[in-house]
C-alpha positions in Angstrom: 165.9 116.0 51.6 167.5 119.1 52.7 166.7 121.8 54.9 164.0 124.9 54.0 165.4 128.0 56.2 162.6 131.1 56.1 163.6 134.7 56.5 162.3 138.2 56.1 159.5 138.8 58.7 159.0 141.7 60.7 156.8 144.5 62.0 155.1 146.6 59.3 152.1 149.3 59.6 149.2 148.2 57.7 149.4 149.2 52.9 153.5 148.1 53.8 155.0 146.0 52.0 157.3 142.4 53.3 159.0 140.5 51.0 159.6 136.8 52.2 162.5 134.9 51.7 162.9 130.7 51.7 166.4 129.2 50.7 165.5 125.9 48.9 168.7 125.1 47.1 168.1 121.5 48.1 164.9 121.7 46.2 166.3 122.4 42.7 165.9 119.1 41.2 162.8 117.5 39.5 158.9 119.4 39.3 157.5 119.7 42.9 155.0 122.0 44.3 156.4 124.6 46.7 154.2 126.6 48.7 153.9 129.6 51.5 151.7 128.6 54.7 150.7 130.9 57.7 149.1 130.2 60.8 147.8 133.0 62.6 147.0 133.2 66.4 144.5 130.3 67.5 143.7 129.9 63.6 144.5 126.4 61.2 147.8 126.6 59.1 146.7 127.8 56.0 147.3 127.6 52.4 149.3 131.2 50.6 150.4 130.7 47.7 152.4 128.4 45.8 154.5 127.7 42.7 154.7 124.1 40.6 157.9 123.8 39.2 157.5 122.3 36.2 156.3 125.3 35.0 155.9 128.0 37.0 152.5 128.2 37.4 150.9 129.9 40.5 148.6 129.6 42.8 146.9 131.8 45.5 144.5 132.1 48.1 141.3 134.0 47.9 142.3 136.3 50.4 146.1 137.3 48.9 144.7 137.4 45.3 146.3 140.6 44.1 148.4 141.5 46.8 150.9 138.8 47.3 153.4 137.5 44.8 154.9 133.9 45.0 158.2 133.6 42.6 161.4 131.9 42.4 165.0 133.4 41.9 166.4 132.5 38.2 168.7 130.1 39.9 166.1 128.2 41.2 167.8 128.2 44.7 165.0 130.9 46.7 161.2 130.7 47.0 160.0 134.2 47.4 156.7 135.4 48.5 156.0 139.4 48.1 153.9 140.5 50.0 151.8 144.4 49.1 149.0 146.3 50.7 149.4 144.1 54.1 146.5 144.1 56.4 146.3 143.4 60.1 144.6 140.0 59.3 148.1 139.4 57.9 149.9 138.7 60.8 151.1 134.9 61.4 153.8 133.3 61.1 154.6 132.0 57.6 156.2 129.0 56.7 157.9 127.6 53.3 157.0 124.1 52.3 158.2 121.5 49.6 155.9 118.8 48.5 157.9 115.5 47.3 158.7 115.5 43.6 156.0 114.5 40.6 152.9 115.1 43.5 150.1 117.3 41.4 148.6 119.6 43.7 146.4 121.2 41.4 143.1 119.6 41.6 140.6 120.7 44.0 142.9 123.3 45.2 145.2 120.4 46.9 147.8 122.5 46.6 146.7 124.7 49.7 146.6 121.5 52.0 149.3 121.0 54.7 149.1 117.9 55.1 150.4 117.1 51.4 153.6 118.8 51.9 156.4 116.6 53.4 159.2 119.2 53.9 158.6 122.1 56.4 161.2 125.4 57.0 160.8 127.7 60.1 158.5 130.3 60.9 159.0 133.6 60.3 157.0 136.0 62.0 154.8 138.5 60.0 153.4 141.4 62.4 150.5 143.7 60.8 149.7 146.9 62.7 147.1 149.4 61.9 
């Protein structure tokens, strides 16, 4: 499988707004889970958001409920993740992630574990100041 290739990080004072961008145009065939991770400073890799799909469903964490958007462009080629009312407990570096095709990620929140997702982009590094 191809290349995921993150973009859109930066500084931003805390109630900004970031929007995150992930070209997945090698990712356009079939129903796979695609997903947003961050790891934080001497923290786990943790679980966003993410989008199946087959049909578009979403999924979020607890602590981006309401404030962060996970979405796809209506070519199917760019996994975005919006991000509103940022806090300081924000900041991390966020990845995009492609789980291999047909994989249901939606039991037991699955979907917001790592280690289920074979394909990996780059960091991009998310900065929250207050």
């Amino acid at each position: 499988q191809g290349r995921l290739v993150a973009s859109g990080g930066g500084s931003e004072q805390a109630g900004g707004s970031l929007r995150l961008s992930c070209d997945a145009s090698e990712y356009t065939d079939g129903s796979r889970f695609m997903a947003w991770f961050r790891q934080g400073p001497g923290k786990e890799r943790e679980g966003v958001a993410a989008l199946y799909t087959h049909n578009n469903n979403t999924y979020y964490a607890d602590s981006v409920k309401g404030r962060f958007t996970i979405s796809r462009d209506s070519t199917k080629t760019t996994l975005y993740l919006q991000m509103e009312s940022l806090k300081p407990e924000d900041t991390a570096t966020y990845y995009c992630a492609a789980a291999v095709r047909g994989l249901n990620l939606i039991a037991d929140d699955a979907w917001s574990d790592h280690s289920r997702y074979l394909y990996w982009g780059q960091g991009t590094q998310v900065t929250v100041s207050s």
